[in-house]
C-alpha positions as CSV (number, residue, x, y, z in Angstrom):
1,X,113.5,170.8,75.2
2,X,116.4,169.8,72.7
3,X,119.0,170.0,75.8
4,X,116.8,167.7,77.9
5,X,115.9,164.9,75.6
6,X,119.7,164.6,75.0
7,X,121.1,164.5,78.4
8,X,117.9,161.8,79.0
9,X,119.5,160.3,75.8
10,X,122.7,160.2,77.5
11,X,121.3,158.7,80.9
12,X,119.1,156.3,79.3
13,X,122.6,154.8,77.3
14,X,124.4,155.3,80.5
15,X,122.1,152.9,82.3
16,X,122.1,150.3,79.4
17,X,126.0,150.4,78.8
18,X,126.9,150.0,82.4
19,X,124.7,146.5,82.3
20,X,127.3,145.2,80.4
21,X,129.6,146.3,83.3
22,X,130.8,144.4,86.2
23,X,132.3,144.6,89.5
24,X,132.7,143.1,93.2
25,X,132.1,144.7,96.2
26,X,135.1,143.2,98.9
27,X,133.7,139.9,99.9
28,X,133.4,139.5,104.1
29,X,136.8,137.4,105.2
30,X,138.7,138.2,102.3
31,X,141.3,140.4,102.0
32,X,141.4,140.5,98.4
33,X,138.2,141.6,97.1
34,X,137.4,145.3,98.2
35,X,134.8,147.6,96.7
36,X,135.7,150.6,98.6
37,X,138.7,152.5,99.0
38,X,138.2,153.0,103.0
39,X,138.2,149.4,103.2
40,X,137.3,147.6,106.5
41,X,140.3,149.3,108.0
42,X,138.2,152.5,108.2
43,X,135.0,151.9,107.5
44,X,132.6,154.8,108.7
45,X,129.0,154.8,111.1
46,X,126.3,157.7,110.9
47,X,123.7,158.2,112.5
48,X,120.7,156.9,110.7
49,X,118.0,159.5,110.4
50,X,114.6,159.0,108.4
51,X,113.6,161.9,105.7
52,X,109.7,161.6,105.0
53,X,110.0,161.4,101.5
54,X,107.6,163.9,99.5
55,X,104.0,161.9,98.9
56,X,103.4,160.3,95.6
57,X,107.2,161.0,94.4
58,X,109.1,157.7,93.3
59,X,112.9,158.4,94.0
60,X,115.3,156.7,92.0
61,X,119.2,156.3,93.1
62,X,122.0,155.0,90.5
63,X,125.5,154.2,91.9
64,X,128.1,153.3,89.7
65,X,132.2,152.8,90.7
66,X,135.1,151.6,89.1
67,X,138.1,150.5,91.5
68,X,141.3,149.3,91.1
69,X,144.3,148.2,93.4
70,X,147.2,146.8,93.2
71,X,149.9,145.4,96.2
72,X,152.1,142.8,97.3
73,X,151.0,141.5,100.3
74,X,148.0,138.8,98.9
75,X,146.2,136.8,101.6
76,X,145.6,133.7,99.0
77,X,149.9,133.3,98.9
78,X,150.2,133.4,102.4
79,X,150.9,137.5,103.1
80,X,153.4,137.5,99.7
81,X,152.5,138.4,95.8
82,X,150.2,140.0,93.9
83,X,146.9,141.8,95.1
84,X,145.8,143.3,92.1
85,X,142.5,143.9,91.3
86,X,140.2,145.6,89.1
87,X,136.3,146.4,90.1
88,X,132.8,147.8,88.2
89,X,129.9,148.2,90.4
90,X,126.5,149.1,89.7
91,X,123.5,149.7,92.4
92,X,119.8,151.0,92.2
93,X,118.1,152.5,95.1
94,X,114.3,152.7,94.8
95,X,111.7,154.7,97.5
96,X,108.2,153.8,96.3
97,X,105.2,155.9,98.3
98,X,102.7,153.4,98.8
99,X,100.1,155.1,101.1
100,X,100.8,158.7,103.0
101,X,102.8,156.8,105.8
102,X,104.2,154.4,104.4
103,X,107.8,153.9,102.4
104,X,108.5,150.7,99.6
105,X,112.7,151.0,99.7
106,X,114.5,148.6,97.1
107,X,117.7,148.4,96.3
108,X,120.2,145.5,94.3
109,X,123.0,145.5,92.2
110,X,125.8,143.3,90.9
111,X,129.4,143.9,91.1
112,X,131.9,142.1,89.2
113,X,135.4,142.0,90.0
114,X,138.8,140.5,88.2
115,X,141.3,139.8,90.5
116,X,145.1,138.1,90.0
117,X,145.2,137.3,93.7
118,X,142.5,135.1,93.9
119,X,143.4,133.4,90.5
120,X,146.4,131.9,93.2
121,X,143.4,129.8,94.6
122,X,144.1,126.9,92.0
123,X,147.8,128.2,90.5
124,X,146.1,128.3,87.2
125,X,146.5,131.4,85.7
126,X,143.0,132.7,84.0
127,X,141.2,129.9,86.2
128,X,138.1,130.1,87.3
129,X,138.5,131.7,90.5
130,X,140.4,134.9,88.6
131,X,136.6,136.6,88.1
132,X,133.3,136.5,89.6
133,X,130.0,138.3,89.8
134,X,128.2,139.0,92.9
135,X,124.4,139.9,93.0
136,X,122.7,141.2,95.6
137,X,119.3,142.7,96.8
138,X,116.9,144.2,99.5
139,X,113.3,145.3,100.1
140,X,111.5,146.7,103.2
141,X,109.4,149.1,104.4
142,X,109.3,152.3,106.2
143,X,106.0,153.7,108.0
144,X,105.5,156.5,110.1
145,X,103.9,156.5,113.4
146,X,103.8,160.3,113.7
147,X,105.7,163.2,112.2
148,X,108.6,162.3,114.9
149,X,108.3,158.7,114.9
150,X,109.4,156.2,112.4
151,X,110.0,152.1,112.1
152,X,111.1,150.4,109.0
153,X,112.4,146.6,108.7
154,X,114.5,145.2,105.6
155,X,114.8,141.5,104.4
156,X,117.3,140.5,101.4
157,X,120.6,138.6,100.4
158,X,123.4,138.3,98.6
159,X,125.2,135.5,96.4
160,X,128.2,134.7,94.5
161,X,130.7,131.7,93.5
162,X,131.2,130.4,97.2
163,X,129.2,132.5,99.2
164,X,125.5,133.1,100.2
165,X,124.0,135.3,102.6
166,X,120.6,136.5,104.0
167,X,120.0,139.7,106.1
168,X,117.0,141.2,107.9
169,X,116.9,143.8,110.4
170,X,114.8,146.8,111.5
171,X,115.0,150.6,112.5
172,X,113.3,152.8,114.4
173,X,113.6,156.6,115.1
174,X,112.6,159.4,116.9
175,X,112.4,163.2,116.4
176,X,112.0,166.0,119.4
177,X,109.0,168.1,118.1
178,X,111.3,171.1,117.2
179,X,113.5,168.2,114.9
180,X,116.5,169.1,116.3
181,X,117.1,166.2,118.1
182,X,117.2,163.2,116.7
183,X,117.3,159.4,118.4
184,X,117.6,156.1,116.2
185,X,117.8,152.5,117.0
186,X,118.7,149.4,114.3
187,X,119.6,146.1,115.0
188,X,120.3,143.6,111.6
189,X,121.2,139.9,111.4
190,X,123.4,138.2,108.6
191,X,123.5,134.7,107.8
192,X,125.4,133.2,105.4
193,X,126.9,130.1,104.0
194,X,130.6,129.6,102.7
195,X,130.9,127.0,99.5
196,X,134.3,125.7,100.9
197,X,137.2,125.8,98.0
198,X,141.2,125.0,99.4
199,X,143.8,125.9,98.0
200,X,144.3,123.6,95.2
201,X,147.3,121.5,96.7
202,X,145.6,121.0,99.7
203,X,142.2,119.7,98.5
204,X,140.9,116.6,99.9
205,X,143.3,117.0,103.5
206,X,142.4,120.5,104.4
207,X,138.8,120.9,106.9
208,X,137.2,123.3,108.8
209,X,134.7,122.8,111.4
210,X,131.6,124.2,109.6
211,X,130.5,126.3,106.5
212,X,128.2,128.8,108.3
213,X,128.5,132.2,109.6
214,X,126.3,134.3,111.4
215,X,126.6,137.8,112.6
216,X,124.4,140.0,114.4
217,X,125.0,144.3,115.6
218,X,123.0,146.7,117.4
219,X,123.2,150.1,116.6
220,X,122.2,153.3,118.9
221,X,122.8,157.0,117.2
222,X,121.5,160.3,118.6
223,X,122.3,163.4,116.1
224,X,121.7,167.2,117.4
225,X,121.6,170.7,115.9
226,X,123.3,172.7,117.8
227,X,122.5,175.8,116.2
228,X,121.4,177.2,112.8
229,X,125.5,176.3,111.6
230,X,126.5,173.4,113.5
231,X,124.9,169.7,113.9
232,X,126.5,167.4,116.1
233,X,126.3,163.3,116.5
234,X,127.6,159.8,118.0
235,X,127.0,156.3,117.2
236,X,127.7,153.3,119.1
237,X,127.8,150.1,117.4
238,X,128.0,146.3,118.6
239,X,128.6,143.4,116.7
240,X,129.1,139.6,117.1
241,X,130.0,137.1,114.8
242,X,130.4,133.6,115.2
243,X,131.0,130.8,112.8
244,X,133.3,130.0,109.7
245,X,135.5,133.7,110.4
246,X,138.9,132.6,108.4
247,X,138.6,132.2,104.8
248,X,139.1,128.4,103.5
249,X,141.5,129.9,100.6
250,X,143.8,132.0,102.3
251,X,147.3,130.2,103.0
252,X,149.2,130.4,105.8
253,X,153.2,129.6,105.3
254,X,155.1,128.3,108.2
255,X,158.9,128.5,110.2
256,X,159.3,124.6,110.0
257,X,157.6,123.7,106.9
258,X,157.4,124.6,103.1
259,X,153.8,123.4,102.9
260,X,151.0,126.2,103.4
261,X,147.8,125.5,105.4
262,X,145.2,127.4,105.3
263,X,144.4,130.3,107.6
264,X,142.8,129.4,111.1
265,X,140.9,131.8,113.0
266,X,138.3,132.3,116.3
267,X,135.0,131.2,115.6
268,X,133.8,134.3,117.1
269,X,134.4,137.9,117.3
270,X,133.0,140.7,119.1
271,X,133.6,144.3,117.7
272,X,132.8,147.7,118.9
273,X,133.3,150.8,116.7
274,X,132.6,154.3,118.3
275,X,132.1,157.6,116.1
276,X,131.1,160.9,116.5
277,X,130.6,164.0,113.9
278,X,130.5,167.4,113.5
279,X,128.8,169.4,110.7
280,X,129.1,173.0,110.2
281,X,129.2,175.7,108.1
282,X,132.5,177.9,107.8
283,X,130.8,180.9,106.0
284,X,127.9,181.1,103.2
285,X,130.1,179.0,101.0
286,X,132.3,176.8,102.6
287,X,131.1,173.8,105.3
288,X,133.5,171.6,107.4
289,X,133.0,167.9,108.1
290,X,134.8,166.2,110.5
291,X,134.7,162.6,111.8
292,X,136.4,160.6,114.8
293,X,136.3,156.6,115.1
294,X,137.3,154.4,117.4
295,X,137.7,150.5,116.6
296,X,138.3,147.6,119.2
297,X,137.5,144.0,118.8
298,X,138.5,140.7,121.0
299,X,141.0,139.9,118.0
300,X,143.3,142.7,119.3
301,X,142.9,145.3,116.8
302,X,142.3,149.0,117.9
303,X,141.9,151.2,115.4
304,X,141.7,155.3,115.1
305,X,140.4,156.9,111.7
306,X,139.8,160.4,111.2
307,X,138.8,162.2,107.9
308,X,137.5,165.9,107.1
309,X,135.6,166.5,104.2
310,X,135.2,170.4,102.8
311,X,132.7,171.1,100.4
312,X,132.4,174.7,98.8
313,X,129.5,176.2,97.1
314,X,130.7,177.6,93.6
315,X,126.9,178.4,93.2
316,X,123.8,177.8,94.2
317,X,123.8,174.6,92.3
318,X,127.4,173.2,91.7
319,X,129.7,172.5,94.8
320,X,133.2,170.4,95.4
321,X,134.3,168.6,98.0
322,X,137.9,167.9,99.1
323,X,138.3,165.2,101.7
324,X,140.8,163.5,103.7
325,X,141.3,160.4,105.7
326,X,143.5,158.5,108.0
327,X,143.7,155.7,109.6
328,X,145.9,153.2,111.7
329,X,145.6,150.2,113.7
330,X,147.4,147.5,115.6
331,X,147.5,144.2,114.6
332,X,145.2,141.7,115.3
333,X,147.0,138.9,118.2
334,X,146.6,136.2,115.4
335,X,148.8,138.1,112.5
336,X,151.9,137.5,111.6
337,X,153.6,137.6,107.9
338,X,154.7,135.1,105.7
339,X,156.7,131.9,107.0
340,X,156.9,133.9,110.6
341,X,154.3,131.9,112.4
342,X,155.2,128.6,114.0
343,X,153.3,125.5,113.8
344,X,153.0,125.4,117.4
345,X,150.3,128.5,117.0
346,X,146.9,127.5,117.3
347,X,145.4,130.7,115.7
348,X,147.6,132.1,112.3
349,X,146.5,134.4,109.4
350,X,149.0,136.5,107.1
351,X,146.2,139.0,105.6
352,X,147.2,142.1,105.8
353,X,143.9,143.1,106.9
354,X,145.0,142.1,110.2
355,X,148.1,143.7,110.3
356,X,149.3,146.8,111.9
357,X,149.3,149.4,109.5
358,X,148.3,153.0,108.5
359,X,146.5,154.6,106.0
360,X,145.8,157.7,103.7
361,X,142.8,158.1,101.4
362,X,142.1,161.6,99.5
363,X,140.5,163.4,97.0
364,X,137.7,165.6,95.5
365,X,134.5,165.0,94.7
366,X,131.7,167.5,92.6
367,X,128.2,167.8,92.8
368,X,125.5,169.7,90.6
369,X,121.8,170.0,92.2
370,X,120.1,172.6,90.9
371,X,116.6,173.2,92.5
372,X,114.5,172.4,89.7
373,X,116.3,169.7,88.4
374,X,119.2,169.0,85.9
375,X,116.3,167.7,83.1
376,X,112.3,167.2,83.1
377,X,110.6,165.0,80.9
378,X,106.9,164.9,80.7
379,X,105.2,161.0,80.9
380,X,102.0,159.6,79.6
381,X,101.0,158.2,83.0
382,X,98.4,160.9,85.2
383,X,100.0,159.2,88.5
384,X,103.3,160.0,87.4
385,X,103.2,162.6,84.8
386,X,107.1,164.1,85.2
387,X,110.4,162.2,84.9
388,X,113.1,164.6,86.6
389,X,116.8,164.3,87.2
390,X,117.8,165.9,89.9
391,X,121.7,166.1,90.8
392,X,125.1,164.2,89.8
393,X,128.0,163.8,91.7
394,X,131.0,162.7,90.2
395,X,133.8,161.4,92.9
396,X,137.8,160.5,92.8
397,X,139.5,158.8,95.8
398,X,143.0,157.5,95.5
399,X,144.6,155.4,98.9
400,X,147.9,154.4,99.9
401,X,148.6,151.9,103.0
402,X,152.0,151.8,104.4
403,X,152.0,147.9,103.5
404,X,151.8,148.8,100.3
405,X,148.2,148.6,98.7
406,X,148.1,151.5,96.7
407,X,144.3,151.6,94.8
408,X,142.0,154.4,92.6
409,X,138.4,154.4,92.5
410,X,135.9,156.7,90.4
411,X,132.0,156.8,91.1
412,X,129.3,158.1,89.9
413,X,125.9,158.7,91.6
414,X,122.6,160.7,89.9
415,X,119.3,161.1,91.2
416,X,115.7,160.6,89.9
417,X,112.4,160.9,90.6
418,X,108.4,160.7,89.2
């Protein structure tokens, strides 16, 4: 009983300390503010598949990450200088039974990220645009129809210094009566708002048509078991955006001139990524992940990523995970690097994001989950009378692009329940 009450010591002053903590998940259209490692350059699709949580069990979900990068390719100085970044991000992920068939899911965070690239915005060092905290939040629900049928919507939002946006979607999936098969559906809507800030030279000349951006994707996933080793899925994903797509802060340098303007880009884009999985187990202790993608938009990026993960069973409890992961693309038709575009273009952006490039991300991750819990803590409440922790995982990634972003990230995930 000693043991438990101090590693719930320890998680209780883990989950007050990080409060204090900030970070910033990579803001949509700029190149500078990334939360994950795989960036948008490989960013990966599952298939979504609904577990029927156990009845009257709260779950409880705590993700915590600390990311840094640093490169010489930053999309506020027009493709040239600094790009470094630092990165604390804390999320909670709540599953609430309400009645037998039906799910409460919350989840929110904040991030809050320090960044010299962005500081460029104004040419000030330590200005205001150097840091910045980003909240964010969601709630829905999930109800099932039958044992094999499931539908669920979400409604939430996001804001920070120059950005708002609000998101709703919904999800539904269906099981084959042995579970093997497995068919799911989800379709989501974003729309947000930009508060425009220019680069501070060109402030009070600089205009773009509007301040809005919407974007809307449809996703279709089917997952199989193949057998009592081996599970097998695809995912097809489309997505349209339309609106305010270039970032207001982001210069562009030219052949002719010594004077940036800033970036110009479609007002729409149409992206379809493609990726398929396989799952299976290499003997008692050792499983194989593998995963293909294929990325094409109407910018003229196409884009392969691949990545294996290996996790091995020490134990019946405690397992680690190598992984891999590569990725290239071309570049977009729009791209080109500082003071190579002529003003003659209509459409110019020097973020690398855009850019043909390749990409390596690797590491290890380790995971303890021992069947009756790490801890258990008996409650006053006759509803909820035992607080359990019920795994950690621990993760290090490190990734290198061949433009030369090199960045680290640490995270940390534990699980709960009542």
């Amino acid at each position: 009983m000693r043991m438990q009450l101090v590693i719930i010591s320890f998680v209780l002053f883990f989950l007050v300390f990080t409060q204090d903590l900030k970070a910033q998940f990579w803001k949509k259209g700029s190149s500078d503010r990334r939360s994950d490692l795989v960036n948008k350059d490989s960013t990966e699709i599952s298939v979504s598949t609904y577990v029927k949580p156990d009845w009257q069990t709260i779950n409880v979900d705590m993700l915590s990450s600390y990311y840094a990068q640093d490169g010489n390719n930053g999309a506020v100085t027009g493709g040239i200088g600094t790009e470094q970044l630092t990165d604390f991000t804390q999320k909670l992920i709540l599953s609430v039974p309400v009645r037998e068939k039906l799910t409460l899911n919350l989840d929110g965070g904040y991030d809050y990220y320090s960044s010299a690239s962005t500081d460029n915005i104004d040419n000030i060092r330590s200005s205001d645009s150097s840091s910045d905290v980003r909240m964010h939040g969601n709630a829905g629900f999930t109800y099932s129809l039958t044992d094999t049928k499931t539908i669920g919507f979400r409604l939430g939002g996001s804001v920070e210094y120059d950005y708002i946006s609000i998101n709703g979607g919904f999800f539904t999936g269906i099981q084959s009566k042995d579970k093997n098969t497995a068919v799911s559906l989800s379709a989501q809507a974003f729309i947000d708002t930009w508060s425009l800030y220019f680069p501070s030279e060109l402030r009070g000349e600089a205009s773009v048509p509007t301040d809005k951006r919407q974007s809307y994707n449809v996703s279709l996933g089917v997952s199989r078991v193949l057998n009592k080793k081996m599970q097998v899925s695809a995912q097809v994903e489309g997505i349209h955006m339309n609106g305010l797509l270039s970032t207001p802060f982001h210069r562009v340098y030219f052949q002719e001139q010594s004077r940036a303007r800033i970036e110009n880009l479609p007002d729409n884009r149409f992206k379809l990524p493609i990726g398929l999985r396989l799952n299976t187990h290499i003997s008692e202790h050792l499983l194989m992940r593998l995963y293909y993608r294929y990325y094409w938009d109407n910018w003229g990026v196409q884009g392969h990523t691949v990545s294996m993960e290996l996790p091995i069973k020490v134990n019946r409890f405690f397992s680690v995970y190598p992984f891999y992961r590569f990725h290239t693309q071309t570049a977009a038709d729009y791209f080109k690097p500082y003071k190579e575009h002529s003003v003659q273009d209509v459409y110019y952006t020097s973020d690398y994001d855009l850019s043909e490039l390749s990409s390596h991300a690797y590491g290890i991750g380790l995971s303890y989950n021992p069947n009756k819990g790490i801890a258990r803590v008996k409650l006053p409440f006759k509803k909820y009378p035992v607080f359990k922790m019920k795994s950690i995982d621990l993760k290090y990634s490190h990734y290198d692009r061949s433009t030369g972003l090199k960045a680290n990230i640490v995270s940390l995930g534990m699980s709960f329940n009542f």
